[in-house]
C-alpha positions as CSV (number, residue, x, y, z in Angstrom):
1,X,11.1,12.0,-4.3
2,X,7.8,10.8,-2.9
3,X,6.1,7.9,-4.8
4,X,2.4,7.3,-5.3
5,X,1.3,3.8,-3.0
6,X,1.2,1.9,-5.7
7,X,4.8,2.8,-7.0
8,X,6.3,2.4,-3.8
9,X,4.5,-1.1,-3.3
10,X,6.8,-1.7,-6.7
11,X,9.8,-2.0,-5.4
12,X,9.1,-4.6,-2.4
13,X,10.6,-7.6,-4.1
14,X,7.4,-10.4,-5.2
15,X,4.5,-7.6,-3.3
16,X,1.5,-7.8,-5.7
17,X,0.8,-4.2,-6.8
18,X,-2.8,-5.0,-7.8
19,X,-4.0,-6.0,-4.6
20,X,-1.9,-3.3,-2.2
21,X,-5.3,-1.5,-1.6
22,X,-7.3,-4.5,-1.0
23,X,-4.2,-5.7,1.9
24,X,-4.5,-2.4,3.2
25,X,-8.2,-2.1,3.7
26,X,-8.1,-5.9,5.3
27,X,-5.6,-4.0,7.9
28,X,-7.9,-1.0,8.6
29,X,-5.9,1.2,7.0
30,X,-8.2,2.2,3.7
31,X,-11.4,2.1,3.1
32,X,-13.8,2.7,0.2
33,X,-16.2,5.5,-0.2
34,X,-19.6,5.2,-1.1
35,X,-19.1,7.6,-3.6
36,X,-17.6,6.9,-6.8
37,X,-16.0,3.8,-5.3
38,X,-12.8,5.9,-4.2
39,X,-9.8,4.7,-2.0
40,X,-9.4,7.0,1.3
41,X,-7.1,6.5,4.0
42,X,-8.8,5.7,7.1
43,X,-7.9,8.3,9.9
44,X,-8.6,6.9,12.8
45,X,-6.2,4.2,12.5
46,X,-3.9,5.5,9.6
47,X,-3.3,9.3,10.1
48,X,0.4,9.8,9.9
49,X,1.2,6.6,7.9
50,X,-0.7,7.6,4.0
51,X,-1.5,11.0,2.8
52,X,-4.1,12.0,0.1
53,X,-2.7,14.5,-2.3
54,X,-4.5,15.7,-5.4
55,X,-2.6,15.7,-8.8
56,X,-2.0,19.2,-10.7
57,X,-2.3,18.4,-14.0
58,X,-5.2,15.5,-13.7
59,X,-7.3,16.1,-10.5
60,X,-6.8,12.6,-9.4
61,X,-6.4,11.9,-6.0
62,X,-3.9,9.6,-5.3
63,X,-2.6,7.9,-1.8
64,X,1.4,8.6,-0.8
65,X,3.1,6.8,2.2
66,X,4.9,8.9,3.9
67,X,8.4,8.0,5.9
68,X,6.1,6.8,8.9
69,X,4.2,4.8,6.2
70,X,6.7,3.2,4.0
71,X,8.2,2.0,7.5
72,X,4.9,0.1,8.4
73,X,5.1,-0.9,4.3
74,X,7.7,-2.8,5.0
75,X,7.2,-4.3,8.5
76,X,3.7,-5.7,6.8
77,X,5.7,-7.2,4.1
78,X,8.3,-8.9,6.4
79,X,5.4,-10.4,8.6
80,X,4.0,-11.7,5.4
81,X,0.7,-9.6,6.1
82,X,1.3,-8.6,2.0
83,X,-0.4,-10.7,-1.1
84,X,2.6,-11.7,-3.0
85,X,2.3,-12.4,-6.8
86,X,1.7,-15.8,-8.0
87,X,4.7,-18.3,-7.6
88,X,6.9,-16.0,-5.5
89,X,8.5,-18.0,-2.6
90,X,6.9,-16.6,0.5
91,X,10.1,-16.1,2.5
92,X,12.0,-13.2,2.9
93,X,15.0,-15.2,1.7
94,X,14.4,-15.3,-1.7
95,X,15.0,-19.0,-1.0
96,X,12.2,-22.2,-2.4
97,X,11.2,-24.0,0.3
C-alpha cells in the first residue's frame, strides 16, 4: 500500500506533517506553481523519488514517494534536514539532551 506524502511523513517519529512540503521545497525537491498555488514535484532534481497521481473519486492531485523516495525520506530525517514538531528532542535517540 502506497501512502500519500503527507501520510507517509506520519509515521517518522516527531517529523512535522504540516511543514513536509515547505522542507521539501527548501531541498529542491517541490515547488509551487503559479497556478492555483499547487505543490509539483520538481523533475530536474526529484524525478524517481515523488510521483503525482490524480485521485479517482475527487480529482485531486496528490504527491506519493515512491521506494526511491521514502528511502531519501528517511535519510533527510536522520540528517535532521526535517522540521520536527515543537518540543521533540532533536536526536534520533529519542533521548533529552
Amino acid at each position: 500500500v502506497q501512502l500519500p506524502l503527507e501520510r507517509f511523513a506520519a509515521t517518522l517519529p516527531g517529523v512535522n506533517v504540516r511543514s513536509i512540503k515547505l522542507d521539501l521545497a527548501r531541498l529542491n525537491l517541490l515547488r509551487r506553481t503559479n497556478v492555483r498555488n499547487r505543490w509539483r514535484v520538481r523533475q530536474s532534481t526529484a524525478k524517481g523519488l515523488f510521483e503525482e497521481r490524480v485521485w479517482d473519486r475527487t480529482g485531486k492531485m496528490d504527491i506519493f514517494p515512491t521506494e526511491a523516495g521514502r528511502a531519501k525520506l528517511l535519510e533527510l530525517y536522520e540528517a535532521g534536514e526535517l522540521t520536527l514538531k515543537a518540543g521533540y528532542p532533536i536526536s534520533t535517540d529519542d533521548t533529552l539532551r
